[in-house]
C-alpha positions in Angstrom: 77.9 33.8 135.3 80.9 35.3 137.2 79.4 37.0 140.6 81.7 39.6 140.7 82.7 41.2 144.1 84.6 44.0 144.8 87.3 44.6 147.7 88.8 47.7 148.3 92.4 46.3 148.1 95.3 47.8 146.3 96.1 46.0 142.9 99.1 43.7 144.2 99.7 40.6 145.5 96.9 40.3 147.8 94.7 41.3 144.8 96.1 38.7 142.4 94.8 36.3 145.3 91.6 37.1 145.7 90.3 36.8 142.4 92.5 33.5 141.8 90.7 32.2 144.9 87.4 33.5 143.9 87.9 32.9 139.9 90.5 30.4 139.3 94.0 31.1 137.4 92.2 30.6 133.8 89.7 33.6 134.8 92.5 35.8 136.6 94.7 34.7 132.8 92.2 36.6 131.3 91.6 39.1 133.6 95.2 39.8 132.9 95.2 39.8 129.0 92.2 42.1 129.1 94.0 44.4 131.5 97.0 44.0 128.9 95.3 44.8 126.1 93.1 48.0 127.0 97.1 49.2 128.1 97.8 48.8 124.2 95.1 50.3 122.8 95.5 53.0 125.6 99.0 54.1 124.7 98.3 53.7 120.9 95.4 56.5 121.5 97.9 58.6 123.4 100.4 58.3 120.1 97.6 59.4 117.7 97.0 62.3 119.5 100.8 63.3 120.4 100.7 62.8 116.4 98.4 65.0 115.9 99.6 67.4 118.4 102.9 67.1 116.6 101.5 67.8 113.2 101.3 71.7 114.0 104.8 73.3 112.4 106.7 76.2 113.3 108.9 78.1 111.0 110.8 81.1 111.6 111.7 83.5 109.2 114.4 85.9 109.7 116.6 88.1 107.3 120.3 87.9 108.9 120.1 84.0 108.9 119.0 82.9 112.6 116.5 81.8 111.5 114.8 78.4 108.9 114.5 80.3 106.0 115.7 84.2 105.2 112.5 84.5 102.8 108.8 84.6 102.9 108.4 82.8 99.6 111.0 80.0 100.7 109.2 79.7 104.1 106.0 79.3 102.2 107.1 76.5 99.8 108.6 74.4 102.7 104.6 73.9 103.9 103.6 70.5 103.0 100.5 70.5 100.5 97.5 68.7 101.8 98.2 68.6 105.6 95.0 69.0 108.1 97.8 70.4 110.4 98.8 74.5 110.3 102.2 75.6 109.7 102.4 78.8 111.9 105.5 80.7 110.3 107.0 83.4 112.7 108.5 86.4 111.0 111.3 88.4 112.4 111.2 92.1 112.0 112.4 93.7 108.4 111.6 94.8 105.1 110.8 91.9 103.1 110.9 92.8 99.5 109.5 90.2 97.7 106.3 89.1 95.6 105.2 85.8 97.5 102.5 83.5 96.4 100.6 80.9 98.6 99.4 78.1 96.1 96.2 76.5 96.0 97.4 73.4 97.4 99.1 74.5 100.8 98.2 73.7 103.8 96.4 76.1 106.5 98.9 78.9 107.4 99.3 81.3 110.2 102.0 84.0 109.3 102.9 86.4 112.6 105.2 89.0 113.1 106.0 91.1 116.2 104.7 95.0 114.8 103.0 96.2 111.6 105.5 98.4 112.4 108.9 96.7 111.6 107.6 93.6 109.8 107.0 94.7 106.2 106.5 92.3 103.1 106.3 94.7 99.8 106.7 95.1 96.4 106.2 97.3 93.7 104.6 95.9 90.5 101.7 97.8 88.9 98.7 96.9 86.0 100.6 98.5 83.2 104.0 97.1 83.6 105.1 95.2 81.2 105.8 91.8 81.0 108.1 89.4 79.3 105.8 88.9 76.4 105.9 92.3 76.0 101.8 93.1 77.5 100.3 94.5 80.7 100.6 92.4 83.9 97.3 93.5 84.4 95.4 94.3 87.9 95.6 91.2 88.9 99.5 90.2 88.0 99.8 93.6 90.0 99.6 92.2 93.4 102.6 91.9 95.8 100.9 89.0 97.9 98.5 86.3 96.3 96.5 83.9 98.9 94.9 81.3 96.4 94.6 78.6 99.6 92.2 78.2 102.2 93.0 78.9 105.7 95.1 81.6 105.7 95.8 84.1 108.7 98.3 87.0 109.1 99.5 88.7 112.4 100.8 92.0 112.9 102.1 92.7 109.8 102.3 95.0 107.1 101.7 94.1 103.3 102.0 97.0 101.1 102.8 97.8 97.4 105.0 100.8 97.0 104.5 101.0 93.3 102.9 104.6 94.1 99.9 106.6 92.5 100.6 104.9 89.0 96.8 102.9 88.5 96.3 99.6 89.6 98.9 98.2 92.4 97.2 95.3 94.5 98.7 94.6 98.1 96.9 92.0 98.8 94.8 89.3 97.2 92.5 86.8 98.0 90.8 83.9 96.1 91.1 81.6 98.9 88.2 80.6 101.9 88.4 81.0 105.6 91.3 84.2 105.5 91.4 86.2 108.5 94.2 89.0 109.3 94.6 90.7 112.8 96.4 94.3 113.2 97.4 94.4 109.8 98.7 97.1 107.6 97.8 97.0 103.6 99.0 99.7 102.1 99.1 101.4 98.3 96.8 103.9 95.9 94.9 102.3 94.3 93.6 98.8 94.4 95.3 98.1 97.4 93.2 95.2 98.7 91.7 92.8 96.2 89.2 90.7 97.8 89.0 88.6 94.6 87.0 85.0 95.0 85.7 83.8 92.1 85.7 87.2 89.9 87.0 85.4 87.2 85.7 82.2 87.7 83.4 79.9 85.8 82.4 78.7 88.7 80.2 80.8 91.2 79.5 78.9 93.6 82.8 78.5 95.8 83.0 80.8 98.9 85.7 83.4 99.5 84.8 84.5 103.1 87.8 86.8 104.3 87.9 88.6 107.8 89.8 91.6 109.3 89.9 92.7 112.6 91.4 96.1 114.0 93.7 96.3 110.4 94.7 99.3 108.9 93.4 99.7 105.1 94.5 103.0 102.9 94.3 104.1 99.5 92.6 106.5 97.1 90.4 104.3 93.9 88.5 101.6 94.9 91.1 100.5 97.7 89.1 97.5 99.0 87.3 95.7 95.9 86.3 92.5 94.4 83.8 89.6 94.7 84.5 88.5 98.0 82.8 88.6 101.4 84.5 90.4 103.6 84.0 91.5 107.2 85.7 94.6 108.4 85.6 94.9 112.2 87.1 97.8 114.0 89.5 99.0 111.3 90.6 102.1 110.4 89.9 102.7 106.3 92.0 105.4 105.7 91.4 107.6 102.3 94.6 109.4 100.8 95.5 112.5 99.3 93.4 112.7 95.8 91.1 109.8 97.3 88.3 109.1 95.2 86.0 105.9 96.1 86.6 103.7 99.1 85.4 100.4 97.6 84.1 98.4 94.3 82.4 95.9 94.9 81.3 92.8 92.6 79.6 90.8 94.7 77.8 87.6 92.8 74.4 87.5 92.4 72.9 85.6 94.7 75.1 86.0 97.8 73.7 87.6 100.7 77.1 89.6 101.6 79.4 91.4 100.3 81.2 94.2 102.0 80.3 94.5 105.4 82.1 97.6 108.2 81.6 97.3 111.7 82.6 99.2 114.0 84.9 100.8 111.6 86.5 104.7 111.3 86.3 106.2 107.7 89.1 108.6 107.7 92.1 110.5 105.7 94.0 113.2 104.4 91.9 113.8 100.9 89.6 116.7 100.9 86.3 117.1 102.4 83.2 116.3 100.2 85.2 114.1 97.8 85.1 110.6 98.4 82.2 108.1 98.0 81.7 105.3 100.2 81.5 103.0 97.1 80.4 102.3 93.6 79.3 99.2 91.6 82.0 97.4 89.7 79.9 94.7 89.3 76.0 94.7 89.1 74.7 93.3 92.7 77.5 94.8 94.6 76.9 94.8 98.6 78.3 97.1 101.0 77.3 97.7 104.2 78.2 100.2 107.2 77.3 99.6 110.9 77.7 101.9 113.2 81.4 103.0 111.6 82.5 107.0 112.6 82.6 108.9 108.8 84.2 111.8 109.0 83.9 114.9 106.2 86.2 113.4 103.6 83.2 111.1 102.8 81.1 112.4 100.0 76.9 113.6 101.4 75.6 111.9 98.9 77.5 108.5 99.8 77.7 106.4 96.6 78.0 106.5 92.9 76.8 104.2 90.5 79.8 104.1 88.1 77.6 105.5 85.3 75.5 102.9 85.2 72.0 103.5 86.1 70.7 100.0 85.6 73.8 99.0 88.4 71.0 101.4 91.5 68.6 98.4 90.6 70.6 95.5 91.4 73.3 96.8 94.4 72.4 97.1 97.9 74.2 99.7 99.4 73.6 100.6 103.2 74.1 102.2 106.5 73.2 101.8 109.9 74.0 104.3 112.9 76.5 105.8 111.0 78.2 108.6 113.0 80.3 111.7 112.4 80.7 114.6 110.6 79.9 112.9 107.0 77.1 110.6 108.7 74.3 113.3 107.8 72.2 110.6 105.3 69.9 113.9 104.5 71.5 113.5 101.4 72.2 110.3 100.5 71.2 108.9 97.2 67.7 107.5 96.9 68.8 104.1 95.9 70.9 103.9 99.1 69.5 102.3 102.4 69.3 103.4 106.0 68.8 100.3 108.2 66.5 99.8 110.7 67.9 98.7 114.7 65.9 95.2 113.5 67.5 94.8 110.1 70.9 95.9 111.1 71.0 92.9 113.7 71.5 90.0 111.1 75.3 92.1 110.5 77.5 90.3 112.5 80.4 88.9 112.0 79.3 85.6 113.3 76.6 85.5 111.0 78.0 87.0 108.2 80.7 84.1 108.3 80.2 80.8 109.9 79.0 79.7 106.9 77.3 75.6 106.6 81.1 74.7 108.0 80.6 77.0 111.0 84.2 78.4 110.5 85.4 79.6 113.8 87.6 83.1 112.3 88.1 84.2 116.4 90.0 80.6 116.7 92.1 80.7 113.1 94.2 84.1 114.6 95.1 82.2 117.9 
C-alpha cells in the first residue's frame, strides 16, 4: 500500500519530483491520468449545466416589428412541446387583439408585460355567436385566451373580452395545472374568468390548481366559475353595474378546495344589497372567504342556492373575519358557515396548493 505524504508545495516541477521520487514514474503516470480524467468529467458537468442553464428561452413580442414575433399566438407556437425548460415571452406594450390558445403539449410559459395598463390581449367572441356550422360557440368557445398546458404564468397584463353585456364572454380559461398570474387584469360581464379543470372531463381525477395574486377580477354573473381550485390572494373582485353573483362554483366531489379569497376586497359599482357572494353551479361547490373587506354591494344573506335546495346539502360555502360594511353574517343563510380562528388556519395558500408535487407558485412568477 502507497504511504501517502503530503508536502505543502505548489503543483509544478518540484511537485512532479517528489512523488516520482517517492512513487516511481508508473505511479506519478497514473497520478496523472487520474488528474486528467476527473478534468473531463469536470468540464462535461459544467456543459450539462450551461445546457441546462441555456434551455430557458426568451421571446419578445412587440407590435411595430422590433421585436421576434408581432403576435401572441405566433409567439406561443414557436415554444417547443415537451421541454423541461420555460420559455419566458416578454410582451411590449399594446392592444393585442387576438384569440390565443396555449395547447396541451407546450412547454412551461411565463408571459410578462410592463403594465396591465398598456399591455392588453382581447377579443370579443360571445356563447351565442354563431359559428361556421351555423350553431352557438358556446361558453366555452367564448373565451378570448385558453391555457390547456401546465405551467403557465402571466405578468402584468391585462386579458379581457370586450364582447360586452351580451351572456357568456370568457376572458380567461384554464384546464391546465400549476397556473399562476401576478397583477393581472381579466376583464368582461359575465363569465369572465373560467377556472375550468376537468368540468367536462371523464376523468376527475387530474388537478387544475390555479393561483392569483394582487389581480384585478370584474364582472356582473358568475364572473369567476368552474371546477377548478383557485387561490385568490389580495385581489381586488370588482362587481359591475347590474352585478348579480360573484362566483359559480363546480367544484368535484371529493376535492377539499375549491374557491378560496384571501386577503381579498369585494367591491363595485352595482347596487347595494344585490349581489351574492356565490351560488352552486355544480353540487359540492367550495368557496371560501378569509379575512376579505365586503362592502354593501354584497347581498346580507351571502349566497343563493341556484334553486336547488338539495345543492345547501352538498356545497360548503364559508367565511372567516370577514370585514366591512356587507360583513354583518347576522343574516347569512343557515347553510352558510362562519369559521372558527382554528378552522380558518388550514386556508393558506401554501396549503391549499403544494399539492403531492409540492409546487412552489411564489417561484413560477419569478
Amino acid at each position: 500500500m502507497i504511504n501517502f505524504q503530503y508536502r505543502l508545495t505548489p503543483f509544478g516541477r518540484k511537485s512532479v519530483l517528489f512523488f516520482k521520487e517517492k512513487f516511481g514514474d508508473m505511479q506519478i503516470s497514473g497520478l496523472q491520468n487520474t488528474i486528467r480524467s476527473l478534468l473531463i468529467f469536470s468540464a462535461v458537468i459544467i456543459s450539462l449545466l450551461s445546457f441546462k442553464i441555456n434551455d430557458d428561452k426568451t421571446i419578445i413580442v412587440s407590435k411595430d416589428g422590433k421585436g421576434n414575433f408581432m403576435t401572441i399566438q405566433q409567439a406561443i407556437d414557436a415554444v417547443e412541446d415537451g421541454k423541461t425548460g420555460r420559455t419566458k415571452i416578454i410582451v411590449k406594450p399594446g392592444i393585442y387583439r387576438e384569440k390565443i390558445s396555449i395547447a396541451e403539449t407546450k412547454s412551461p410559459i411565463i408571459l410578462i408585460g410592463g403594465n396591465p395598463e398598456n399591455t392588453i390581449l382581447v377579443y370579443g367572441d360571445y356563447a351565442s355567436k354563431i359559428n361556421s356550422e351555423g350553431k352557438n360557440i358556446g361558453t366555452t368557445g367564448s373565451s378570448s385566451f385558453f391555457i390547456f398546458s401546465d405551467d403557465f404564468s402571466a405578468k402584468n397584463i391585462t386579458f379581457q373580452n370586450d364582447a360586452g353585456p351580451v351572456g357568456q364572454a370568457v376572458a380567461v380559461l384554464t384546464t391546465g395545472d400549476r397556473i399562476a398570474f401576478e397583477n393581472c387584469k381579466f376583464l368582461g360581464f359575465q363569465d369572465t374568468l373560467y377556472t375550468k379543470g376537468v368540468q367536462d372531463s371523464l376523468d376527475k381525477t387530474k388537478i387544475s390548481r390555479n393561483y392569483f395574486k394582487n389581480c384585478y377580477i370584474e364582472g356582473t354573473t358568475d364572473y369567476i366559475f368552474g371546477a377548478g381550485t383557485a387561490v385568490f390572494e389580495n385581489c381586488t373582485i370588482y362587481s359591475k353595474k347590474n352585478a348579480s353573483y360573484v362566483t359559480a362554483a363546480s367544484t368535484i366531489e371529493g376535492n377539499e378546495y375549491g374557491y378560496v379569497f384571501i386577503n381579498c376586497n369585494l367591491t363595485g359599482n352595482a347596487d347595494a344589497n344585490s349581489v351574492y357572494l356565490g351560488r352552486p353551479w355544480r353540487p359540492f361547490a367550495k368557496t371560501v372567504y378569509i379575512n376579505c373587506a365586503i362592502d354593501s354591494i354584497i347581498k346580507k344573506e351571502g349566497w343563493h342556492n341556484w334553486s336547488k335546495p338539495d345543492a345547501e346539502k352538498t356545497t360548503f360555502y364559508a367565511e372567516y373575519n370577514s370585514k366591512g360594511v356587507g360583513a354583518d353574517i347576522s343574516k347569512r343563510v343557515s347553510w352558510s358557515h362562519q369559521l372558527t380562528k382554528e378552522q380558518s388556519k388550514k386556508y393558506t395558500a401554501e396549503n391549499i396548493l403544494s399539492g403531492k408535487d409540492n409546487w412552489n407558485f411564489k417561484k413560477a412568477l419569478q
